[in-house]
Every structure is written in C-alpha cells, then in structure tokens.
C-alpha positions in Angstrom: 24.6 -44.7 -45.1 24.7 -42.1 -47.8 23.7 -41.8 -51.8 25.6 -40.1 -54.5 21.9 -40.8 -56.5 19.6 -40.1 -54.2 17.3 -39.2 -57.1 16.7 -42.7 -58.2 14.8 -43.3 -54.4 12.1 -41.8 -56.2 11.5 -44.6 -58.1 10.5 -46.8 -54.5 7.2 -45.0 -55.1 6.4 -47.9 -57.5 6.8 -49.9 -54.9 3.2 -49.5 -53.6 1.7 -49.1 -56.8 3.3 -52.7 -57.7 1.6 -54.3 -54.3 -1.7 -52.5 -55.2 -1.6 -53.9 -58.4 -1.0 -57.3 -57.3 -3.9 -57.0 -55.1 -5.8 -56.5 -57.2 -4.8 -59.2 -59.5 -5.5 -61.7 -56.8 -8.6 -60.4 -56.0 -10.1 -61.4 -59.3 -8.6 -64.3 -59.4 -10.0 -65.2 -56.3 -13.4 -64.2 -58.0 -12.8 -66.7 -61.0 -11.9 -69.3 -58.9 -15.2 -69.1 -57.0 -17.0 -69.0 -60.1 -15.8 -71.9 -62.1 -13.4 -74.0 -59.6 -15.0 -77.0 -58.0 -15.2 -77.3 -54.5 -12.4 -79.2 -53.3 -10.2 -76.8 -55.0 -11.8 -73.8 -53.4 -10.9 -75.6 -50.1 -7.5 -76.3 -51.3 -6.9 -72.1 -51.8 -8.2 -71.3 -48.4 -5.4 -73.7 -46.7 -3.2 -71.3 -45.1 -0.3 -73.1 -46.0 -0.8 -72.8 -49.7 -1.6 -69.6 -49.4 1.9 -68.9 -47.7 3.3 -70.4 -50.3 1.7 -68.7 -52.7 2.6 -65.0 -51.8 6.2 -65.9 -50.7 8.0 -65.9 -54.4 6.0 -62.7 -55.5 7.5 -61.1 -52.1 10.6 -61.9 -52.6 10.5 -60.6 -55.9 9.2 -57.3 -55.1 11.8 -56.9 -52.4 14.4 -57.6 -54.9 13.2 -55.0 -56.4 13.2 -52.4 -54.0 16.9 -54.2 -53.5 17.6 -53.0 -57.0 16.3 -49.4 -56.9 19.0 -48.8 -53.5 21.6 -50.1 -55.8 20.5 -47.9 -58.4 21.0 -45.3 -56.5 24.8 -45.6 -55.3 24.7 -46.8 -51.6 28.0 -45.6 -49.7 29.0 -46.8 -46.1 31.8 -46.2 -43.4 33.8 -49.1 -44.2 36.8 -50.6 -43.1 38.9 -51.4 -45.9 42.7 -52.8 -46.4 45.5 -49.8 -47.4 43.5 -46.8 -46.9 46.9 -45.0 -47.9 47.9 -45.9 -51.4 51.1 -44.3 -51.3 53.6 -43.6 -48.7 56.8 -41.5 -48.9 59.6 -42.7 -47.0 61.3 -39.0 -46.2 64.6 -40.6 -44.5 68.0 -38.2 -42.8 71.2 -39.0 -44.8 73.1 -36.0 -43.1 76.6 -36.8 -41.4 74.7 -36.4 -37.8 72.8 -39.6 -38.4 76.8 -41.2 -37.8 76.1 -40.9 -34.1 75.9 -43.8 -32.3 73.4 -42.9 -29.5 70.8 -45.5 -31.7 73.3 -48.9 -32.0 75.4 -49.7 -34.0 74.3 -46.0 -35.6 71.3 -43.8 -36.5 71.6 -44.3 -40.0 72.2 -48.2 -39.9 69.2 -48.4 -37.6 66.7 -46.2 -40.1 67.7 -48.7 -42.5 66.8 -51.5 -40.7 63.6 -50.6 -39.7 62.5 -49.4 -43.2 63.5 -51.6 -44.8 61.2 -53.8 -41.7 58.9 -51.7 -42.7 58.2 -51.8 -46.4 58.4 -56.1 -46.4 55.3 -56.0 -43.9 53.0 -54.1 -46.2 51.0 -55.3 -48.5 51.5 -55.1 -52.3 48.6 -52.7 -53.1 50.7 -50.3 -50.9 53.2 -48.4 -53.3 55.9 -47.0 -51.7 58.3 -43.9 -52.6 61.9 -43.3 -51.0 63.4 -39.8 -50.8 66.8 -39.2 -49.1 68.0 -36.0 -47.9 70.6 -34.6 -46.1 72.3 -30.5 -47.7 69.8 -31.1 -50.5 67.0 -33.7 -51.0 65.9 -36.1 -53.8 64.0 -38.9 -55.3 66.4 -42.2 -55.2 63.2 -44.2 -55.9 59.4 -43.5 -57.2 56.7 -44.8 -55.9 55.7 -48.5 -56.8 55.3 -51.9 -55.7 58.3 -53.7 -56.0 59.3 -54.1 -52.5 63.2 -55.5 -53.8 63.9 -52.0 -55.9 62.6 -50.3 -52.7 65.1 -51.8 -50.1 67.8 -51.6 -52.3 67.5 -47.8 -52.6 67.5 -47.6 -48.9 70.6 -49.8 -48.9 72.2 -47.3 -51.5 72.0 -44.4 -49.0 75.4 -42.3 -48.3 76.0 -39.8 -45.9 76.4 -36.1 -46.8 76.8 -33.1 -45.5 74.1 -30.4 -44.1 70.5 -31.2 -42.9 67.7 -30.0 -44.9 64.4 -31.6 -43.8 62.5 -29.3 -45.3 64.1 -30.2 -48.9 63.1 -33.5 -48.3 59.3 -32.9 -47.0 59.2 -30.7 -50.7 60.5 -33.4 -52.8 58.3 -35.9 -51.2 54.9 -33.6 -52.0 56.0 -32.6 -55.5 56.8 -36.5 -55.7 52.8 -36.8 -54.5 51.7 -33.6 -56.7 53.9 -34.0 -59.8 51.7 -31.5 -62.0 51.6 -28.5 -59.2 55.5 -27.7 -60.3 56.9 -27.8 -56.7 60.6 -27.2 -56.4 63.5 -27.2 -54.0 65.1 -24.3 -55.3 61.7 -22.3 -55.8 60.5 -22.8 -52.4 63.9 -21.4 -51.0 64.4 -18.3 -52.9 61.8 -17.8 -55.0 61.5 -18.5 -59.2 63.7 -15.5 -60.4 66.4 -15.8 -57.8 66.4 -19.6 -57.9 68.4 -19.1 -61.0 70.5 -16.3 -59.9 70.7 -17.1 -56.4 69.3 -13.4 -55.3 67.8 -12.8 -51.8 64.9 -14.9 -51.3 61.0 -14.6 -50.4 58.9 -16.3 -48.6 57.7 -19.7 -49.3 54.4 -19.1 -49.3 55.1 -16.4 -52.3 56.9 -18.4 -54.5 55.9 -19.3 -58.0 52.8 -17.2 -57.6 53.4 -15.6 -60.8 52.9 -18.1 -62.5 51.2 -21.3 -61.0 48.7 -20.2 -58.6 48.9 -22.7 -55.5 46.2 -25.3 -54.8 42.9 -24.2 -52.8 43.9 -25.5 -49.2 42.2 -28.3 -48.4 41.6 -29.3 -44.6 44.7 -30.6 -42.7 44.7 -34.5 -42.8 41.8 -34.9 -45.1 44.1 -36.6 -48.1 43.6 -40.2 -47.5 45.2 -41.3 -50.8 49.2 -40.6 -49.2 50.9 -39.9 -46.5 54.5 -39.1 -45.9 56.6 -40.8 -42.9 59.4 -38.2 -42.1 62.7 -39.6 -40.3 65.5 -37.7 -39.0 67.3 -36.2 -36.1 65.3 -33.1 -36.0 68.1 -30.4 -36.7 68.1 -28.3 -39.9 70.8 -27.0 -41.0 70.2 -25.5 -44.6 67.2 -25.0 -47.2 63.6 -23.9 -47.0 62.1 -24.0 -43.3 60.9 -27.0 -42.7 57.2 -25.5 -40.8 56.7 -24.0 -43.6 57.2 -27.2 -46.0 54.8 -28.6 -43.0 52.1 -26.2 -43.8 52.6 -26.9 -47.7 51.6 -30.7 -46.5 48.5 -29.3 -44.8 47.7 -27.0 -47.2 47.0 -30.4 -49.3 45.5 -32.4 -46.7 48.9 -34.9 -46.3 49.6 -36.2 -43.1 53.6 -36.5 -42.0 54.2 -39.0 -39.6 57.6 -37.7 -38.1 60.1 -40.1 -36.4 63.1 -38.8 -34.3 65.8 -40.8 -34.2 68.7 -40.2 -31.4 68.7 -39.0 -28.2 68.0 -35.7 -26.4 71.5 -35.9 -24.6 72.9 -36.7 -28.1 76.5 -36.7 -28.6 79.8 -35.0 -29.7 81.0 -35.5 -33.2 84.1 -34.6 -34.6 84.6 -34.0 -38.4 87.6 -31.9 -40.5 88.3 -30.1 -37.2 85.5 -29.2 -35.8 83.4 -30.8 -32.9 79.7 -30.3 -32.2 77.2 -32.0 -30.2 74.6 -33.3 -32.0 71.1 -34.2 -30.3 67.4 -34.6 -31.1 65.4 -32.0 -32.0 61.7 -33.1 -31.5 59.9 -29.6 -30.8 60.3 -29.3 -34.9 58.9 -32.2 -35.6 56.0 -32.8 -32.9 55.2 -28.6 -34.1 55.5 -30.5 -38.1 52.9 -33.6 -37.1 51.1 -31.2 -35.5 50.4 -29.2 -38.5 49.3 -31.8 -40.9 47.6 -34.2 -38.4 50.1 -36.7 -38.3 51.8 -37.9 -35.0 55.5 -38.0 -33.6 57.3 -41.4 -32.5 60.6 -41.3 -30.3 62.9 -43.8 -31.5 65.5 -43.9 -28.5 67.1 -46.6 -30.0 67.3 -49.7 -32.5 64.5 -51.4 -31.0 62.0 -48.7 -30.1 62.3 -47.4 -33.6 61.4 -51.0 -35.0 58.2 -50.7 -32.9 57.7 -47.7 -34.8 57.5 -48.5 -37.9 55.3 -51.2 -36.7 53.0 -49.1 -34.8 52.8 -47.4 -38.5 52.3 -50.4 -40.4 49.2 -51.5 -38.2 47.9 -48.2 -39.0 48.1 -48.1 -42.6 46.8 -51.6 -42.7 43.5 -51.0 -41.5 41.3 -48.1 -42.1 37.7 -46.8 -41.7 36.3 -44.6 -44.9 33.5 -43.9 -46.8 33.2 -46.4 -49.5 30.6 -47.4 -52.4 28.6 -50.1 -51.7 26.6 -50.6 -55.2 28.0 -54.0 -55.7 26.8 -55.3 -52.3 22.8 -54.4 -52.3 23.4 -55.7 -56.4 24.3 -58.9 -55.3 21.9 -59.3 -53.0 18.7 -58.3 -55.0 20.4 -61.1 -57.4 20.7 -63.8 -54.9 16.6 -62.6 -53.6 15.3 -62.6 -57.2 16.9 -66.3 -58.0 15.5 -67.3 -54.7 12.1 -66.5 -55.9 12.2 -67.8 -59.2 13.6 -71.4 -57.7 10.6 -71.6 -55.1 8.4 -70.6 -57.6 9.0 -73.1 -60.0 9.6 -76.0 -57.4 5.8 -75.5 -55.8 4.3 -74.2 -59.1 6.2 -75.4 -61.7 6.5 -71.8 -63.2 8.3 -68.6 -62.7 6.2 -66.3 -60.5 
C-alpha cells in the first residue's frame, strides 16, 4: 500500500500524545475517587470487568482516529477492479481478401459475427469505437456505450479494395488522442506532400514542424484503451503498419491483433486477375509484440469466437493501483459510532 499524502502520517504522532494524555486523566481521577468515593464504589472501580469496559469506547475512539489520519492521507492498493480498459477500438479488415472463404461462410461474415459477440458481452461502462479499413481507413462509429449504434456499424461494413492496416491502426490512435493531430495522409507522406502528393518521409518525421510528438511513454503502460486489430495480415497500400505499431507504443497502447484465414489461404479471382491470398501473422505477432499486446489465430468461425472471448475475460477483470480513501473513511466511521453506542449504553454518555 502506497500514499499520494504521505505528509499527513505525520500527524499519527498525536497519537501517543493523545494516550499520554488520557493517562493522565485517569490517573487523577483515580486519585479523586480515592479521596471522596465511599468504599463500595472504590471496589466497584477495581472490578476488572468494569474496568474493561471502561477503556474499550475511548480505544475505539482513538483508533478511529488513527483510521482517519490514513484516510487523510490518500491510501492506494493493487486492486482488482471491473473494465480496467475504458475504451476499446475495434480496428476490423474490409479489404476484398476478407471474401475468402477459408473462415465459413467468409472472413468478413465471421469478423462480424464475433464482434458483434463481442461488444453484447461487455459491460456498459466499456465504451467501444469501430474503425473499418481496407485502401484507406476511417471512423464509421466513435466511441460510446450504446451497444445497438455499435453492431449496426459493423453490420454496415462493405468490402473495398486494397489493405492498409496501418491506416486503420492511425485512425484508431488519433481516434484515442484526438488533440495530438494524427493523420492518415501525414503519416504516409509527410504534412507538405500530403497535399501535393510529393515523395514522402518517414513516419516518424512527419508533422514535426509543427506539433512535436508526445514523450514516449513505456510500451503497454496506457491502461485507459486498447485497440483490438483484425485482419488477414497482408498490406497492400498506406503507411507501414510497424511503424503505426510503434506510434501505439510510443503511447503506451496495447493492440491485440487477430488473424483471420488461413496460412494455406486461397485463390481469388477479381476483374482478371487471380492471386492467392493467405495469412500473414509474422506482421502482426512482430505488431503485438511492439506494444505488449498478444496475437490470436482465428482458423476459422469458431476459434475466432473463442477469441473475442478470451479478450472479453481479459478486459473484464483487472489488477491496478487504485485509491482507497473511501474505504479506511468508512471504516473509522463505522469504529467511532461503535464507540459512542457502547459508551452511552454502559455509561449513559458519549465517551
């Protein structure tokens, strides 16, 4: 257990001034009584049992007190609390490869299902953000709570052309970081060439001249999001998607990528042309890697249900560091009342 106060354990120094005091108190008391008290109630002090009674209120009290000065000073625990993560971005493929039908009845049909699985089992304090991607990425639904607008953005999706994962892993953190200015367009080719569509720089350089990027944080340590990438693994087009991986890291957001397909794959045929498409996982185990997420197969329809619910029991359940004022407040309450009742029901006064 830690403090963000730690100053205010000075004030536990009292504490033995209080018990000197009361000992003193007693002891002329004790005095008075053997002065003017008669002797039957002399005897009636010495009984042990009266004396027990006599000193439990005021030591109750005075460890409500000491209660109360912890309290003061902003106790903070490892908990474990509900929906660590208050925010999750699902990142989801909407290229023409997710057609194949390696994952029954398709890849695309079978995300669907299982996010849609997904965002029902979580709880409501869990707001969740949808980003759809495929030659270029975007936001088809912010982040929020209502579970009905989410699924129905998922049910919206349409396939395109071209596979830009890391387009979609950008939109997702600038939908995280709206006031750091990330952009698609940017990241690729740079601020000036964005607009003229010049050679490009590299991703790390962009926009330096005139947002300066974020101090790194350490990889994993944003608990507040998290981003949960699904696709087939193979980019086409836009910025590298490593290097949109190491922007997540850079901010301390885990991706939790999920390939969908099979290594074998399988030949597609479109306008004329026919090309195999298979699962790329090397990209996105090297892109958990990076941020301190983790990679799921998803073979097929049911393995990528158990997924998303291997997900959904993590997110549901989490150990942090969490401020505990409330707790030792409550308690010094509840151990001060106690004192004051006993108090008045064997002496018919308060302490």
């Amino acid at each position: 257990m830690t403090f963000l106060w730690p100053d205010m354990l000075w004030l536990l120094l009292a504490v033995p001034v209080l018990v000197a005091a009361y000992l003193y108190v007693l002891r002329r008391q004790k005095k008075l009584a053997v002065r003017y008290a008669s002797l039957a109630m002399v005897k009636e002090a010495m009984d042990t049992r009266q004396s027990l009674r006599r000193h439990l209120p005021p030591l109750l009290f005075l460890l409500a007190i000491v209660t109360m000065i912890f309290a003061m000073a902003r106790p903070a625990a490892i908990v474990t609390l509900p929906s660590h993560h208050e925010t999750i971005i699902l990142a989801i493929d909407v290229s023409g490869s997710m057609r194949a039908e390696d994952v029954k009845p398709n890849r695309l049909v079978a995300a669907q299902t299982a996010a849609k699985s997904f965002v029902r089992e979580q709880p409501r304090s869990v707001r969740i953000g949808v980003v759809s991607f495929a030659g270029t990425a975007a936001l088809v639904q912010p982040p929020t709570d209502n579970r009905e607008d989410i699924i129905a953005a998922i049910d919206r999706f349409q396939l395109q052309r071209g596979t830009a994962i890391g387009s979609g892993l950008i939109v997702a953190l600038a939908t995280l970081f709206p006031d750091e200015g990330l952009d698609v367009g940017e990241m690729t080719y740079g601020r000036a060439s964005s607009r003229s569509r010049g050679r490009g720089v590299p991703i790390d350089q962009a926009g330096k001249s005139e947002k300066r990027p974020p101090k790194p944080v350490a990889p994993g340590s944003y608990n507040s999001a998290a981003i949960i990438l699904l696709t087939d693994g193979q980019t086409t087009t836009g910025p590298d998607p490593l290097d949109a991986a190491r922007l997540a890291a850079d901010r301390g957001v885990r991706v939790f990528t999920v390939g969908v397909g099979t290594t074998e794959g399988e030949i597609m045929g479109f306008e004329g042309w026919r090309m195999r498409v298979r699962l790329d996982e090397d990209t996105l185990k090297t892109m958990a890697n990076l941020t301190r997420g983790e990679y799921f197969y998803a073979g097929n329809a049911a393995d990528l249900k158990k997924v998303y619910e291997t997900l959904n029991a993590r997110y549901v359940l989490e150990k942090k560091a969490s401020e505990i004022t409330a707790l030792f407040s409550g308690a010094a309450a509840v151990v001060a009342l106690a004192a004051a009742a006993l108090s008045l029901l064997w002496f018919h006064r308060i302490l």
